[in-house]
N, C-alpha and C positions, 0 to 999 in steps of 0.2 A: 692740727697737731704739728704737720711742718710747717707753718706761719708761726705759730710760738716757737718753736725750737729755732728758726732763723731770727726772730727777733731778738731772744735772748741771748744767740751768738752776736747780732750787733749791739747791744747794750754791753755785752763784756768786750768786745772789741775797743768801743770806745773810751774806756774805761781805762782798758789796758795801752791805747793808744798813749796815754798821757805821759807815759814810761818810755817813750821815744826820745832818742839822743838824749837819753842820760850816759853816763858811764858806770860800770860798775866795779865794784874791788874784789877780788875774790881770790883766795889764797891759789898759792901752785899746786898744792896735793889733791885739792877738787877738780882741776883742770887737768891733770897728767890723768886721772882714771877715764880722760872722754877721748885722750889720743893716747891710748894704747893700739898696739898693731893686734889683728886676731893673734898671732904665733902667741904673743903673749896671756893672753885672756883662755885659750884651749889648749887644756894640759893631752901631751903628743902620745901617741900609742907607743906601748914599750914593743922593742924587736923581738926579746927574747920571750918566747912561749913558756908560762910555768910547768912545773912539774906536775905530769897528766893528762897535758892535752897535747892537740897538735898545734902545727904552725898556724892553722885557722883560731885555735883556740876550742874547737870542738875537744871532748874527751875521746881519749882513744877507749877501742872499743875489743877485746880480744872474746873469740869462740875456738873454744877445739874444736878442732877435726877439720879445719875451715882455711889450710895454710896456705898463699897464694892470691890470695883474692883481694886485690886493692878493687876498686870502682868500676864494676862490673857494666855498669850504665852509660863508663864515657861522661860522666855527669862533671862539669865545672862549673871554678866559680862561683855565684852563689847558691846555685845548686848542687854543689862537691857533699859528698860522702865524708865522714870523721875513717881519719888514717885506722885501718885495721890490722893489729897486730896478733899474732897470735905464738904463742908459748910453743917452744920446741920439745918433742919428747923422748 
């Protein structure tokens, strides 16, 4: 199984070898999508948090009776709590 699988990469090797020191033509709009920077290819997070959640993007979360109580755990980071907010009465 892999004596055929290597021979059939050098039968297309050779093959393809024949395409050596040629030149080819190729328009600019195909070549500019192969040097693009990442920054440009990965659309960036927005700063602003929508309407509902917190700055993580979790949703806020509100309980009566419960007023005071951010992150009882000490927990950060990617272990953080969603911001608790709660209605004043």
């Amino acid at each position: 199984d892999l004596a055929e699988q290597v021979a059939k990469l050098k039968e297309k090797m050779e093959a393809e070898s024949g395409w050596a020191g040629n030149i080819f033509w190729v328009s600019k709009w195909t070549v500019d999508t192969l040097l693009k920077v990442r920054s440009e290819l990965i659309k960036q997070p927005e700063d602003e948090p929508t309407e509902g959640t917190t700055d993580s993007g979790a949703p806020e979360i509100q309980i009566p009776g419960l007023e005071g109580l951010t992150n009882p755990l000490g927990l950060e980071g990617q272990y953080s709590m969603p911001r608790l907010t709660f209605p004043t009465q």
